[in-house]
TORVEXPA-397057 format. One record per residue (C-alpha): residue number from 1; residue in one letter; x, y, z. Coordinates in steps of 0.25 Angstrom, whole numbers, plus 2048, in hexadecimal, padded with zeros to 3 digits. Example, Ala and Ser with C-alpha at 12.3 -4.5 7.8 and 13.67 -1.06 7.14 Angstrom:
REM TORVEXPA-397057
R,1,A,831,7EE,81F
R,2,S,837,7FC,81D
END
This chain:
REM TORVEXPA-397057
R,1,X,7BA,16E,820
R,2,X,7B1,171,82C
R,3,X,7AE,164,831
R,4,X,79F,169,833
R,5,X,79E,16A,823
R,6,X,7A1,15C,820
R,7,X,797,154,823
R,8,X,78F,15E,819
R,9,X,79C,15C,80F
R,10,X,79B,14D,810
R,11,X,78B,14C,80D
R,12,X,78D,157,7FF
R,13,X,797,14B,7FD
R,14,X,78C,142,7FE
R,15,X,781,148,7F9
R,16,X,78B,14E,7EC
R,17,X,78E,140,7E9
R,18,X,780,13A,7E7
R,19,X,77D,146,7DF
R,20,X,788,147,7D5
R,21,X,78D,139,7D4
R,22,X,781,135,7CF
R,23,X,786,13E,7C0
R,24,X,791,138,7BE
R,25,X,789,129,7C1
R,26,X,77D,12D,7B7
R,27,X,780,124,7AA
R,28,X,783,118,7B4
R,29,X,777,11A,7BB
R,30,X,76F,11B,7AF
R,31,X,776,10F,7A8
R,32,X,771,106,7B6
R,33,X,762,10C,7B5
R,34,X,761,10B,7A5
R,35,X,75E,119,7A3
R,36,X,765,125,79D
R,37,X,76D,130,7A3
R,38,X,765,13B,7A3
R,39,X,75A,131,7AB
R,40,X,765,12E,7B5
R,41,X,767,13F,7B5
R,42,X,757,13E,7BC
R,43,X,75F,138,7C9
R,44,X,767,144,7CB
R,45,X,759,14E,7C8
R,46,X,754,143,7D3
R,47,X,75E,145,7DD
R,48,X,75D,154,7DA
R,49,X,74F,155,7DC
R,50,X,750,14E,7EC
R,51,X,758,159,7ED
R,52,X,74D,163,7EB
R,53,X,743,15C,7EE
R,54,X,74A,157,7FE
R,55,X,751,165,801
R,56,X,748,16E,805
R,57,X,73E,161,80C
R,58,X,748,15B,814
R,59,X,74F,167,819
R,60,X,740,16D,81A
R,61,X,73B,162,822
R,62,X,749,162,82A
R,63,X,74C,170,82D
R,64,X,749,16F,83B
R,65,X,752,164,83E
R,66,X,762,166,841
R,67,X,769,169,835
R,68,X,773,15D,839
R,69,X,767,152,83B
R,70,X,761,157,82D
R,71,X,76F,155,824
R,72,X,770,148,82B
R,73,X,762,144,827
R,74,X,765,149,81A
R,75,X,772,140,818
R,76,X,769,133,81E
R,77,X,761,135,814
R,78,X,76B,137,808
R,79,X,773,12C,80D
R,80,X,766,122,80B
R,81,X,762,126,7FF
R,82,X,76D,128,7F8
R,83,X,770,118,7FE
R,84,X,763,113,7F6
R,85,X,766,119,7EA
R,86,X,772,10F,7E8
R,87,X,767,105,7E7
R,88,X,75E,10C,7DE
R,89,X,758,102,7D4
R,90,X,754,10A,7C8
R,91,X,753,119,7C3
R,92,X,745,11B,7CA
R,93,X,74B,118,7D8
R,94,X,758,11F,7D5
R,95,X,74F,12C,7D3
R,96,X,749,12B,7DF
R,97,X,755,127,7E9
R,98,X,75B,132,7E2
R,99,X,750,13C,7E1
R,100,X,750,136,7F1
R,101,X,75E,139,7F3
R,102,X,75F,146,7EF
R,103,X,753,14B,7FB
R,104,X,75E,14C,806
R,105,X,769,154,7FC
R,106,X,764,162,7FE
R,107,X,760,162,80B
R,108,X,76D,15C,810
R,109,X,773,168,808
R,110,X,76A,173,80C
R,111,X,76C,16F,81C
R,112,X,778,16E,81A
R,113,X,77B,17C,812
R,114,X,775,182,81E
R,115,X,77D,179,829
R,116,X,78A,17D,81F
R,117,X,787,18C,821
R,118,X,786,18C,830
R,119,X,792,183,833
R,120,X,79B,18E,82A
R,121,X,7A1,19C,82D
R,122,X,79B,1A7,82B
R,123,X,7A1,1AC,81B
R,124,X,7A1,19C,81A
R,125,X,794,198,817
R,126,X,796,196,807
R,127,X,7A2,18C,809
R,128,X,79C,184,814
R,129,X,790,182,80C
R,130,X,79D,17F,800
R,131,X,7A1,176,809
R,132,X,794,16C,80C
R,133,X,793,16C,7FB
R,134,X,7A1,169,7FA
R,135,X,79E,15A,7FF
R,136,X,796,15C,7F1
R,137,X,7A2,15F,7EA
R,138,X,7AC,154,7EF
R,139,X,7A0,14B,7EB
R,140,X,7A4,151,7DC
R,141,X,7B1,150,7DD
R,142,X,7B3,141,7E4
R,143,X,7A7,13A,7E6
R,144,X,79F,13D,7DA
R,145,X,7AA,137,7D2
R,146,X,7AD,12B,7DD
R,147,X,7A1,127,7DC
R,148,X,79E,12A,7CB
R,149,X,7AA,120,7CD
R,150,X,7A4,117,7D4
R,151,X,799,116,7CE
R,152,X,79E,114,7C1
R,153,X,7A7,109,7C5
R,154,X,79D,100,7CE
R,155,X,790,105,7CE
R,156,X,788,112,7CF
R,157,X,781,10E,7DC
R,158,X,78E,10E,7E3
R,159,X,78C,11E,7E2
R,160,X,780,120,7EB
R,161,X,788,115,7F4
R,162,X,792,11E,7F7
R,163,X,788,12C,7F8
R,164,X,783,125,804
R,165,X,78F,121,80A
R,166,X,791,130,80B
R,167,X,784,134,810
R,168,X,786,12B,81B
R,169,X,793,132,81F
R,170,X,78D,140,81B
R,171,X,782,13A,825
R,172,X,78E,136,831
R,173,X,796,143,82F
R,174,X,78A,14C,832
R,175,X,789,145,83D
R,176,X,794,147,845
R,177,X,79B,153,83D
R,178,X,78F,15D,83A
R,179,X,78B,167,845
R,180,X,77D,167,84C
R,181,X,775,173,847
R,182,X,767,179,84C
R,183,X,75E,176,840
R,184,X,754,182,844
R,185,X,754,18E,83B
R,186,X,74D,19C,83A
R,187,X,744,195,830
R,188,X,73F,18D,83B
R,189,X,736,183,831
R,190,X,736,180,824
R,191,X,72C,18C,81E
R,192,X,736,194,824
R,193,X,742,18E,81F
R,194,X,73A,18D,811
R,195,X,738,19D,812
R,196,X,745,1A0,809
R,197,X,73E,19C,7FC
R,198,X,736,1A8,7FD
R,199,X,742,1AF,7FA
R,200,X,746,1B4,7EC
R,201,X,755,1B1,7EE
R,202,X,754,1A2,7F3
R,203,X,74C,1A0,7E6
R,204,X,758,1A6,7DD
R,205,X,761,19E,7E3
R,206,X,759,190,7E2
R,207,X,758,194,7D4
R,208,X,766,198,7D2
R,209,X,76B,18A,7D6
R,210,X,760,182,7CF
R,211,X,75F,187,7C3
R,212,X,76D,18D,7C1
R,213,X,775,182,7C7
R,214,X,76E,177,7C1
R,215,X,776,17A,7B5
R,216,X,782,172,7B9
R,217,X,779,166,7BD
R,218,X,776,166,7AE
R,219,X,785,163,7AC
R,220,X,789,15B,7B8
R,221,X,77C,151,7B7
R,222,X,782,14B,7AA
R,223,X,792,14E,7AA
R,224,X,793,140,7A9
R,225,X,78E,13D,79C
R,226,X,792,14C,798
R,227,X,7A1,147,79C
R,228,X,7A2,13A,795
R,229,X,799,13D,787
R,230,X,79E,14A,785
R,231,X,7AC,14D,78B
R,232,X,7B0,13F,78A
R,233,X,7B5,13C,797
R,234,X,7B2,12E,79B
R,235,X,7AA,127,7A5
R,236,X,7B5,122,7AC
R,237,X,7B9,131,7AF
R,238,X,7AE,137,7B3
R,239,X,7B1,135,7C1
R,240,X,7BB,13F,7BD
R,241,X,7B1,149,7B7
R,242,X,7A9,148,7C4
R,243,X,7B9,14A,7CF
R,244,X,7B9,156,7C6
R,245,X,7AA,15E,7C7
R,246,X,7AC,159,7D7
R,247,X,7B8,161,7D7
R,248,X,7B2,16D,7D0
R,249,X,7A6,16C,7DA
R,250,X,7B1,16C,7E5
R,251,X,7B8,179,7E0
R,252,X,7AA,181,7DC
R,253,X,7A3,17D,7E8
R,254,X,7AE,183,7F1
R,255,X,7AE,18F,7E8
R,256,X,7A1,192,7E7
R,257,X,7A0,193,7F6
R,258,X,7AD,19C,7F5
R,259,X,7A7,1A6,7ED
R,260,X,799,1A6,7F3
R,261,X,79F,1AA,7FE
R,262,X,7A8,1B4,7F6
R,263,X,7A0,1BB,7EE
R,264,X,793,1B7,7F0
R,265,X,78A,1AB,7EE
R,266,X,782,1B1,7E3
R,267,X,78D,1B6,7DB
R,268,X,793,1A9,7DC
R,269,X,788,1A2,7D9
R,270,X,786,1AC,7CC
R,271,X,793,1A9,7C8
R,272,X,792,19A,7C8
R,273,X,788,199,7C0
R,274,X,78D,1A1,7B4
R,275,X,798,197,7B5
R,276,X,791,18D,7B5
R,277,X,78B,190,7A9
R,278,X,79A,194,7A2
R,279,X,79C,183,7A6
R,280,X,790,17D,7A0
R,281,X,792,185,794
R,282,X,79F,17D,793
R,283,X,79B,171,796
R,284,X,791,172,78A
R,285,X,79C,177,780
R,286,X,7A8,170,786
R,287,X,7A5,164,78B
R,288,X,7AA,15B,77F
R,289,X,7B8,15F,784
R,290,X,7BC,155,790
R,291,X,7C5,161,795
R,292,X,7BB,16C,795
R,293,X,7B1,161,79A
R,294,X,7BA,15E,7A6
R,295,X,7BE,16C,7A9
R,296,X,7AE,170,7AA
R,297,X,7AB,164,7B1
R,298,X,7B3,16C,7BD
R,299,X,7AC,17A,7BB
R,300,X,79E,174,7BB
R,301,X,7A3,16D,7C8
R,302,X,7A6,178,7CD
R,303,X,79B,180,7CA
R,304,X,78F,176,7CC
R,305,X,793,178,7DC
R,306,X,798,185,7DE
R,307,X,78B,18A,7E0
R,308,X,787,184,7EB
R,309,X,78E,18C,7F8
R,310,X,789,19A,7EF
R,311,X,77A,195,7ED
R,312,X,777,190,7FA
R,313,X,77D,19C,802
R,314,X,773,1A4,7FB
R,315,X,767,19B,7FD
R,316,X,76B,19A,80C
R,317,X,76D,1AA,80C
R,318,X,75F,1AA,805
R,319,X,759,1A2,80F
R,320,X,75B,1A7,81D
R,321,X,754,19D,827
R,322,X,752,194,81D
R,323,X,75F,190,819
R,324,X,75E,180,819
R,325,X,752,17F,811
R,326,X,757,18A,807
R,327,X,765,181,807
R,328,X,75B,175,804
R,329,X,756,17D,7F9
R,330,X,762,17E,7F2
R,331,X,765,170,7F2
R,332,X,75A,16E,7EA
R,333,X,75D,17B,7E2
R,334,X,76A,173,7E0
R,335,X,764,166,7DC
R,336,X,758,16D,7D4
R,337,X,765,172,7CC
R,338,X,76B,163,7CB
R,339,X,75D,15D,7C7
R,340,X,75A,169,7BD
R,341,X,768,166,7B7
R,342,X,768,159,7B5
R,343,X,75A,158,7B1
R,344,X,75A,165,7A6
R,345,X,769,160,7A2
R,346,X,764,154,79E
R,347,X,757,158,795
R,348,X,763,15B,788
R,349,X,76A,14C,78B
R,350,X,75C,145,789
R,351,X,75A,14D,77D
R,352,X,768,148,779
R,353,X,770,152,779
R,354,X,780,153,77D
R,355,X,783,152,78B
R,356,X,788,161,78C
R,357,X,779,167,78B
R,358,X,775,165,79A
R,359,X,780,16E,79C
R,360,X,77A,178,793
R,361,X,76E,176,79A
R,362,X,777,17B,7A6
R,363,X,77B,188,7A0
R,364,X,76C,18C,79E
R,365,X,76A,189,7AD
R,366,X,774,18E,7B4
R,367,X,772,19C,7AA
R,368,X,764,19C,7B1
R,369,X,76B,19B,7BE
R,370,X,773,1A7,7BC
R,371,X,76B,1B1,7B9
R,372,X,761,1AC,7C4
R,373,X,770,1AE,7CC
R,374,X,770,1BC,7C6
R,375,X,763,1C0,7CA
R,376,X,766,1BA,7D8
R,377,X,772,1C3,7D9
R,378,X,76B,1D0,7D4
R,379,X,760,1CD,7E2
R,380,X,767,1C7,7EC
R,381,X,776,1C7,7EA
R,382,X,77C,1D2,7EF
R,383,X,774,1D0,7FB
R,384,X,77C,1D1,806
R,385,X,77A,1C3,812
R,386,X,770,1C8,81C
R,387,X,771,1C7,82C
R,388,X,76A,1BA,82E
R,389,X,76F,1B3,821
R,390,X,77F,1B5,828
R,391,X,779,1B0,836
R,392,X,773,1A4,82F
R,393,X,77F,1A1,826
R,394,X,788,1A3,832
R,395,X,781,19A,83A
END
């Protein structure tokens, strides 16, 4: 790997960690503050909504400073927040720490989308930008269960411990290892950089990944009561069930920056939300067998971060002189999905129903998200890249 990436790998890591772990933690967390799963799903709707609310203010009120100094800043605060929320004494302060913790996640993304697009070749920008997220994916595959591990064994504070043990490192290795850029764009200020929203295409694709892709939050936001009341899989071996999503996020991460690349971010993206519907649908009839649980459990993996390469090329291609803050707007697009899915994925449990129906819940959303896909792709997506969008990713 271009050691120019890394640093941007090893904060996904980070920032992966604290947002997934915290699934596979949720009955332990709840069991400590006395309240029930679905209330413990608010911190992840929390966490979600920093994300939103922090993308687009911090790297608005930052877009004039180096891309380099901003990531840094970005990881500080991480680092610091994610630090208190290990001493969080009830569930009033865990939602804000979280809701706190989640302001620095999109823009360190959205900087670094941009960062990871420059630093590339040109033909190459899909699987740099594949390569930040894939810091996200080894989070899945190792220390998403390390630390549901952990967790379980001695204490669920132990998890934010170890987040910002990586925040600090995210924080040394962008120091030394990450190029200086100049931070000055065409925009030049932040109406400028805000001017994308004006265009019918970057709105398609906010809505492609919030609506459509929140499907699979519906799913992932409860797997672990879904995997150990319905598919009979025990709590010991969850860790397990969370090595195996990771390493289908690993695979369709890398994939889906293959194929954007290929043949087409839009098509790609089209594609990946039909089969994401073909998973939830099985997760809602097939979840009761522990095998076909576990065989889904990697397809929904997979897919839940295979879109990220193909969305962000087309906001970025959208978005010509404001490509961080349209980065940044994705983040939140991402994580409107993540609170969207956890929160409408809970409405059927708090009516008592089976731990399948958030993902039925899934299929209607990410069926949404196609034909808003569809529509994009009869507009925009045979539209061939324009001059200055191949100087700016070429960067």
């Amino acid at each position: 790997m271009d050691k120019r990436i890394l640093p941007l790998t090893i904060g996904g890591l980070g920032i992966g960690t604290t947002e997934f772990a915290i699934m596979g933690l949720l009955p332990d967390i709840a069991r400590s503050f006395n309240i029930n799963i679905p209330q413990a799903g608010h911190f992840i709707s929390a966490y979600a909504i920093g994300v939103v609310l922090g993308a687009p203010l911090l790297v608005g009120y930052s877009v004039k400073f180096p891309p380099k100094k901003v990531l840094m800043a970005m990881m500080a605060l991480f680092t610091f927040f994610n630090g208190l929320s290990a001493l969080a004494p009830g569930y009033t302060a865990m939602m804000l720490l979280r809701f706190l913790s989640g302001l620095p996640h999109g823009a360190f993304f959205g900087v670094g989308a941009v960062v990871a697009s420059r630093i590339a070749g040109k033909g190459k920008e899909a699987r740099y930008i594949a390569l930040m997220f894939t810091g996200l994916t080894v989070a899945n595959l190792a220390m998403v269960p390390l630390v549901t591990y952990i967790g379980h064994t001695f204490h669920w504070r132990w998890y934010f411990a170890v987040v910002s043990g990586i925040g600090l490192l995210t924080f040394i290795s962008l120091r030394w290892w990450l190029p200086a850029m100049d931070g000055k764009n065409d925009a030049g200020n932040i109406a400028g950089e805000l001017r994308f929203l004006k265009n019918k295409q970057s709105w398609y694709v906010l809505l492609i990944t919030a609506i459509g892709f929140g499907g699979l939050f519906t799913w992932f936001s409860y797997i672990t009561p879904l995997m150990t009341e319905v598919s009979g899989i025990s709590q010991g071996n969850m860790a397990y069930i969370m090595v195996l999503a990771g390493g289908g996020m690993v695979v369709g991460n890398l994939l889906g920056g293959y194929l954007a690349d290929r043949i087409g971010a839009a098509r790609t993206s089209a594609l990946l939300l039909f089969l994401m519907m073909t998973a939830l649908v099985g997760v809602f009839f097939f979840s009761t067998s522990t095998a076909a649980s576990v065989v889904l459990t990697f397809l929904c993996g997979g897919l839940s971060m295979s879109v990220a390469a193909p969305v962000n090329m087309m906001m970025m291609r959208a978005a010509p002189g404001g490509e961080m803050m349209a980065a940044a707007f994705m983040q939140a697009a991402f994580n409107v999905a993540n609170a969207l899915g956890a929160y409408l994925g809970g409405i059927p449990l708090e009516y008592g129903m089976p731990y399948t129906y958030p993902s039925l819940v899934g299929v209607g959303m990410a069926l949404i998200g196609l034909v808003i896909a569809l529509r994009y792709m009869t507009q925009f997506g045979h539209q061939p890249v324009m001059m200055h969008e191949k100087r700016m990713l070429s960067h």
